[in-house]
MARDREN-532026 format. One record per residue (C-alpha): y, x, z; residue in one letter. Coordinates in pm, whole numbers, plus 32768, in hexadecimal, padded with zeros to 4 digits. Each point is the difference from the previous one (the first is absolute). Example, Ala and Ser with C-alpha at 12.3 -4.5 7.8 and 13.67 -1.06 7.14 Angstrom:
2
7E3E84CE830CA815880897FBES
# end
This chain:
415
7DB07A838B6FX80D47FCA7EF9X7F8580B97EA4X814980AE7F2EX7FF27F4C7EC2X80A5809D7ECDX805C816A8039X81267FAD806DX7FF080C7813DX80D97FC68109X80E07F347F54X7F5C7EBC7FE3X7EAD7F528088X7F407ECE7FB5X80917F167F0FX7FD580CD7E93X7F717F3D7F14X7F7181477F41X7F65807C8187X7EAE7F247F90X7F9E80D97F28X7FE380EC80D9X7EC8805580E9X7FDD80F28139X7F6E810C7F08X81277FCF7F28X80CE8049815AX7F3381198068X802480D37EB1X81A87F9B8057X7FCE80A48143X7F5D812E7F53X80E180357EFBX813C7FBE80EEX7F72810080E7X7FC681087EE8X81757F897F77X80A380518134X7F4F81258051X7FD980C57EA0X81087F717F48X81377F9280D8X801E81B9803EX8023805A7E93X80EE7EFC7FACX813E80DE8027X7F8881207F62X7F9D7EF97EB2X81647F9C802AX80A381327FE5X7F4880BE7F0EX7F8B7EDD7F40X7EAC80CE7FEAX7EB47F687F7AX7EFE8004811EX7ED980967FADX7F0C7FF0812DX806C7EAB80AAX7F647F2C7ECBX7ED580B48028X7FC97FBB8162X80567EA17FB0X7EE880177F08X7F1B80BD80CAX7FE47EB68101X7F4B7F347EE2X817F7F427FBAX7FD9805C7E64X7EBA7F418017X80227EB680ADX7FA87F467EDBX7EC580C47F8EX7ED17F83804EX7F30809580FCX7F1F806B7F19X80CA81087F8BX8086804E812AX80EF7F0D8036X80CE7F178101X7FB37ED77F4CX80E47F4080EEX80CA7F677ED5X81627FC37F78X80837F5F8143X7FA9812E80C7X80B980CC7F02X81187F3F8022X7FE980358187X7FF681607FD1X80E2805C7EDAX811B7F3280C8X7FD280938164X801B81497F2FX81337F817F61X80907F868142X800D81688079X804380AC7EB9X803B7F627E9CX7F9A813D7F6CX7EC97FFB80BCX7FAD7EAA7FABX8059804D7E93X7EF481448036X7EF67F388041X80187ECC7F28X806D81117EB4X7E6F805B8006X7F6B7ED58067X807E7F827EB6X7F2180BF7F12X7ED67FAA80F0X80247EBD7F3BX7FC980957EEAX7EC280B9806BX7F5D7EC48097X80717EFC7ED9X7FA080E17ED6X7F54812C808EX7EB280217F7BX7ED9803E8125X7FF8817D7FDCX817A80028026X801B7F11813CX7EF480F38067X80B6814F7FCBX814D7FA3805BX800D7EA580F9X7F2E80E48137X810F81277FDDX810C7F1C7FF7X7FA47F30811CX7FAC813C8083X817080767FF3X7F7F81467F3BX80917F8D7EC9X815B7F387FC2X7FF97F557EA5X814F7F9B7F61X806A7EFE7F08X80E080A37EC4X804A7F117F23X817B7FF47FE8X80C180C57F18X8174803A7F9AX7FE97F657EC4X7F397EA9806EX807C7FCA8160X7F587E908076X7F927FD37E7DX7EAC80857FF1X7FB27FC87EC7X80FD81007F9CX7F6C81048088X8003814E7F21X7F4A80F180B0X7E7E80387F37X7EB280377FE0X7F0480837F37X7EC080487FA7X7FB781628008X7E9F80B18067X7F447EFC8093X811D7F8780C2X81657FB97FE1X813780CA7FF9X813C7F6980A7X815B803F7FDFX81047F2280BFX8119801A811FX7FDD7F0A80F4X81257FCB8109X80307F598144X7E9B80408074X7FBE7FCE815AX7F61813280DCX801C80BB7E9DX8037811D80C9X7EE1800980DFX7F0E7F467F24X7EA380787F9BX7FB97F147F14X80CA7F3A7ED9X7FD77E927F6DX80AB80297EF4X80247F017EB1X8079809D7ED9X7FC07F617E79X7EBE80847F60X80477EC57ED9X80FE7F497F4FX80847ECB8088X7FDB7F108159X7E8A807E7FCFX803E8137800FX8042809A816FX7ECA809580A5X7FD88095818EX7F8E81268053X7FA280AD814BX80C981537FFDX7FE181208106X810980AC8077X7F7281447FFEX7FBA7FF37E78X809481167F2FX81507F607F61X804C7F1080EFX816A806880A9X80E67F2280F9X814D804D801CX80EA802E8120X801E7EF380B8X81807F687FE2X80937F82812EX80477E797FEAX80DB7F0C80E1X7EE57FE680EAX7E797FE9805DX806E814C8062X7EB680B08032X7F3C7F6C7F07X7F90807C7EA9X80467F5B7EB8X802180E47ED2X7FCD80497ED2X7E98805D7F5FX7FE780CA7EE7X7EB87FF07F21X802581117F10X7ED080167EF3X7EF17FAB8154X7EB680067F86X7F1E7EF180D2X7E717F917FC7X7FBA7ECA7F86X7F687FA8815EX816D7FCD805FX804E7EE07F22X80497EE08103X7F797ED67F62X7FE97FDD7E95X80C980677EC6X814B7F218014X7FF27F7D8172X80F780D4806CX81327F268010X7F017EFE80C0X7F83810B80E4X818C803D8034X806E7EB58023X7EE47F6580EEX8029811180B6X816B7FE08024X7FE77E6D8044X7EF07FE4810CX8045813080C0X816A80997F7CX80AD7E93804FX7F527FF18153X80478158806CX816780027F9EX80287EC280ADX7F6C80A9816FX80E8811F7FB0X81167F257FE0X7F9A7F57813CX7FCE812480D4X816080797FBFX80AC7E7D7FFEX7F3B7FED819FX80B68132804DX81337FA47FAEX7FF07EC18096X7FC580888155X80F381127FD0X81057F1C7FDBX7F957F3080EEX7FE7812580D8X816080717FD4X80A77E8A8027X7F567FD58165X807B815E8057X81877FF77F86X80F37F4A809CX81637F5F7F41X80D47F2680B3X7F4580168116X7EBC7F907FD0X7EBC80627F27X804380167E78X7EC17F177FF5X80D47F0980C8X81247FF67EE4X7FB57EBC7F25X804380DC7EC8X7EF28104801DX7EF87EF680CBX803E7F777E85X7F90813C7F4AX7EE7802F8104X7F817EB17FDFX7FE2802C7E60X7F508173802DX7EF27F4080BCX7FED7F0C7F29X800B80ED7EE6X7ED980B280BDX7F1D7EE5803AX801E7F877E9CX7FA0815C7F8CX7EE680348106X7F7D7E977F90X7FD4805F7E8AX7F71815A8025X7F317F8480FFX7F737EF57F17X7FBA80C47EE4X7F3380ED80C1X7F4A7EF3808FX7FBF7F4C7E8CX7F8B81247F9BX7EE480678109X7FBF7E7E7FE5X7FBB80307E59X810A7F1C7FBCX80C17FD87EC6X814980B7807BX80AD80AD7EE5X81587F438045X7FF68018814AX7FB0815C7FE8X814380247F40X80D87F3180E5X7F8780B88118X80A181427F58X81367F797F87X80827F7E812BX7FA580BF8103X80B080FF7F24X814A7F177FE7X7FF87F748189X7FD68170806DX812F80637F5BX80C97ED5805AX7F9B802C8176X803B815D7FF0X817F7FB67F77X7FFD7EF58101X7FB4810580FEX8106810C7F8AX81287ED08053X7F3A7FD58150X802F81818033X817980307F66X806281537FECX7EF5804680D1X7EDE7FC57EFAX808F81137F1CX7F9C815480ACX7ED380987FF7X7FCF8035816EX7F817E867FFAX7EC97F877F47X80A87EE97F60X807780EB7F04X7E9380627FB9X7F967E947FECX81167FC37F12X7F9D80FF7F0BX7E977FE07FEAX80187E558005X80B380427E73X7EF881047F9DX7EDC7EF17FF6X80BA7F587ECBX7F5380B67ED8X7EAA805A808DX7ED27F1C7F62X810E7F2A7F4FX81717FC18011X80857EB480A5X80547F957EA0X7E7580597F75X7FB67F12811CX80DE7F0B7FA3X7F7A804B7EB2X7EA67FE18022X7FF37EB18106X80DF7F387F05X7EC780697EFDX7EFB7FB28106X806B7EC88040X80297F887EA1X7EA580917F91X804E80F87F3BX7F41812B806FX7ECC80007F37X7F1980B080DDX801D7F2E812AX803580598178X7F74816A8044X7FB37F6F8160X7F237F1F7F6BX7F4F81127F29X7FFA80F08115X7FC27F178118X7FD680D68159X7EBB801380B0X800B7F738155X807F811D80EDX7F0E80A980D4X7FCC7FB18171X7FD88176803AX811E806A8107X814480897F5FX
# end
């Protein structure tokens, strides 16, 4: 029997290079999450499209199958089936629905945070609920005034009654509206130094989110703006020390941010792939098949291209990182381009489609809208550019964060 290797669906069997990676567990979560996909999320699409409404419940159900924990240990309660089953899963997801996918890998980014600088009563209060899917943590880090640049970040805290009070507005914060509980980094010091993280709950008195404003597309999916106005918290929700919070941020952001983005970007770049190659077996010009025409076999032929490339590298990374491999640049890579091919292959696809591609009663005009939103999350293409061009010359001083926060073996436990 021949095994699909991939996730590529339908569209294309043996032969992937990135398909090794991949075992039959890795194919039966796909099934699972293609089956909950087509069932629970395919319906709801229209109604996200017209009223460009934040979904409240769908998240949670996502959540409530164990999906915000498949990289916590088992311990706490945990998949433990590792970064290339998140990759399987946040992509299938994406396939279906970009602003699903981006649901779903928006709060498995804090988890990071939790497991990397958590201390054991924290992993023990808040990992279980939030493999659980009781509680969905965000990551607000991001503000008007600092964009990409963490280090300028404005918003403060201080210490006031045995804990800290924190004042800061944090924007584009995925599931802000639906979140229970807040990383957020804010400066507590003076200089590089002088960020610290802190575990926020949504419920506590001064913290606010705004109406959600509609955006170009993820239609569906919640990233606001978090307001933090005077919000008294313990010290017991310090994450980490004094001054790690731009580290907390920024490992965070590199060895699950880069992946996640990347699976996003991949979900969406599959779907457009096999839309368009959908719609040139279907139409006819001149009397034959569109994918007969010399012109668009040429743009067909560079969208799978363009999709293997990107499948290889996120497929990689993932697989680095379960293995404890150093894989900062790679993690990067993986980000940046699946970001840039998924763009180019969706353009590719609109001059596949014509006129065609344009109205809304096709989902190419979906796939075309969500493939530019993955630009800016965990890192522009130009931080990415940025940051690799450092890498390679040596010059970040605290080494790889995959090699300081190498990932335990995955668990054999099904997932």
């Amino acid at each position: 029997m021949v095994r699909e290797v991939g996730g590529f669906g339908g569209l294309l069997r043996e032969g992937l290079v990135f398909g090794c990676f991949t075992t039959e567990r890795h194919d039966e979560l796909r099934a699972r999450v293609r089956a909950f996909g087509e069932a629970e999320v395919v319906p709801r699409i229209p109604q996200w499209e017209q009223t460009r409404s934040v979904d409240h419940e769908l998240i949670r159900r996502a959540a409530h199958l164990g999906w915000i924990g498949v990289t916590v240990d088992p311990v706490y309660g945990g998949m433990g089936a590792g970064h290339l089953a998140k990759t399987v899963l946040i992509e299938e997801l994406a396939r279906v629905s970009g602003a699903m996918g981006a649901a779903v890998q928006a709060s498995l980014i804090p988890v990071a945070m939790i497991i990397n600088y958590g201390s054991e009563e924290q992993k023990t209060r808040w990992l279980p609920p939030i493999a659980a899917g009781t509680c969905l943590p965000t990551i607000a880090v991001t503000e008007k005034v600092s964009g990409s640049q963490i280090t300028g970040i404005r918003g403060r805290a201080r210490r006031k009654r045995g804990g800290w009070l924190l004042s800061a507005e944090k924007t584009h914060v995925g599931n802000s509206h639906v979140a229970d509980l807040h990383c957020v980094v804010v400066r507590s010091g003076p200089g590089r130094g002088g960020l610290s993280a802190f575990l926020v709950e949504s419920q506590r008195p001064g913290v606010l989110v705004r109406p959600q404003v509609p955006a170009m597309g993820l239609n569906g999916f919640s990233f606001g703006t978090v307001v933090l106005d005077e919000v008294w918290v313990p010290e017991d929700n310090l994450l980490g020390a004094v001054g790690e919070g731009e580290d907390a941020a920024d490992s965070s952001s590199v060895l699950y941010g880069r992946a996640n983005l990347a699976a996003v970007s991949l979900g969406v770049h599959r779907a457009t792939v096999e839309e368009a190659m959908r719609f040139a077996e279907k139409t006819e010009r001149y009397g034959r098949p569109l994918n007969r025409l010399s012109t668009v076999e040429q743009r067909l032929g560079q969208m799978l291209a363009n999709l293997e490339a990107a499948g290889v590298l996120a497929y990689t990374a993932a697989d680095m990182l379960d293995r404890g491999l150093a894989c900062d640049s790679p993690l990067m890579a993986a980000k940046l381009m699946n970001y840039e091919l998924a763009v180019e292959s969706a353009r590719l696809a609109m001059e596949v489609h014509a006129a065609c591609g344009v109205f809304a009663d096709r989902p190419l005009e979906r796939f075309f809208r969500d493939a530019h939103l993955i630009f800016a999350p965990a890192g522009t293409s130009d931080v990415q550019r940025l940051r690799l061009a450092r890498l390679a010359r040596g010059a970040t001083a605290q080494g790889q964060w995959s090699e300081r926060f190498a990932a335990p073996a995955p668990s054999m436990m099904p997932v």
